[in-house]
C-alpha positions as CSV (number, residue, x, y, z in Angstrom):
1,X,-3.2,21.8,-11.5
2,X,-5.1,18.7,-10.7
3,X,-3.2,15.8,-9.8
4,X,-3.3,12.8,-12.4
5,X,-3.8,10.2,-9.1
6,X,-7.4,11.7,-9.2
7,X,-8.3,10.3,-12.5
8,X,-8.3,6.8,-10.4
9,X,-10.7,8.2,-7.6
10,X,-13.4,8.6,-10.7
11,X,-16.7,6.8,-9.6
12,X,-19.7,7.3,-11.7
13,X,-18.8,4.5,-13.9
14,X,-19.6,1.9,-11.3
15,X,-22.5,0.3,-9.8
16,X,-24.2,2.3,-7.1
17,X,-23.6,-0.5,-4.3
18,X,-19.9,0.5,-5.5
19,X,-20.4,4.4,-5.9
20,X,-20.9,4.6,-2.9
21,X,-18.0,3.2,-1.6
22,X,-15.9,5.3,-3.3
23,X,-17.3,8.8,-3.0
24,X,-16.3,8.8,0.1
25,X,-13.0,8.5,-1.0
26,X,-12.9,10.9,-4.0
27,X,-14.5,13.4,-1.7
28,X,-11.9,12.5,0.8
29,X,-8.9,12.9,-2.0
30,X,-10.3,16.5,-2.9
31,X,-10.3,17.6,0.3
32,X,-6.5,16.8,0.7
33,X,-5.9,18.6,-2.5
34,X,-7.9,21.6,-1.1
35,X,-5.9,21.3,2.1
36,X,-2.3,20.5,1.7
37,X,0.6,21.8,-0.1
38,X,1.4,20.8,-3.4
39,X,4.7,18.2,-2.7
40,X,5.9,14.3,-2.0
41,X,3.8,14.1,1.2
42,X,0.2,14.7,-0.3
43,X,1.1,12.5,-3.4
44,X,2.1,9.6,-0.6
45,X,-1.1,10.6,1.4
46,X,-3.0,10.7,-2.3
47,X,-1.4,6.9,-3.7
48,X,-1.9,5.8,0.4
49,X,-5.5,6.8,0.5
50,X,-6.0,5.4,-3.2
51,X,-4.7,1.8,-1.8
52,X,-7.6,2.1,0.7
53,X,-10.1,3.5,-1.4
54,X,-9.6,-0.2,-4.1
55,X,-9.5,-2.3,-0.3
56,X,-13.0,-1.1,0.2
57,X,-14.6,-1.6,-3.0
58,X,-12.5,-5.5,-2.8
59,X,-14.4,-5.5,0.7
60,X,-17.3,-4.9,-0.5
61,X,-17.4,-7.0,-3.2
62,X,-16.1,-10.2,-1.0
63,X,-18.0,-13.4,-1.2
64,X,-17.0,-15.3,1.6
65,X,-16.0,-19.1,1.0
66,X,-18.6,-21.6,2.1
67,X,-18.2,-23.1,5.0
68,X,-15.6,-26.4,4.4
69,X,-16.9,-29.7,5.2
70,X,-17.0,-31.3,8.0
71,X,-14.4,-34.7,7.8
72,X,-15.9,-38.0,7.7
């Protein structure tokens, strides 16, 4: 059975620059799924790589700050 977690690593709603940013991460989740055991250490390793998968996408949707002025 297919974990629920994976409905999060779902990508083809987003815009491509974000796409592809997180394909790599679904593909990524499926291949633990293919690999490990059903139990408490692939849903850690599943929620874990999930927290990196939405700190990539915030990455690459940072706007850095312009630069502060300088003081008179």
């Amino acid at each position: 059975m297919r974990p629920n977690i994976m409905q999060f690593f779902a990508y083809a709603h987003l815009p491509t620059h974000l796409r592809e940013v997180s394909r790599l991460f679904a593909d990524l989740a499926e291949a633990v799924i293919s690999a490990l055991p059903d139990n408490a250490e692939r849903s850690v390793a599943l929620r874990k790589l999930l927290e990196a998968k939405d700190a990539a996408v915030r990455a690459r949707l940072h706007v850095s700050a312009p630069p502060m002025p300088e003081p008179a």
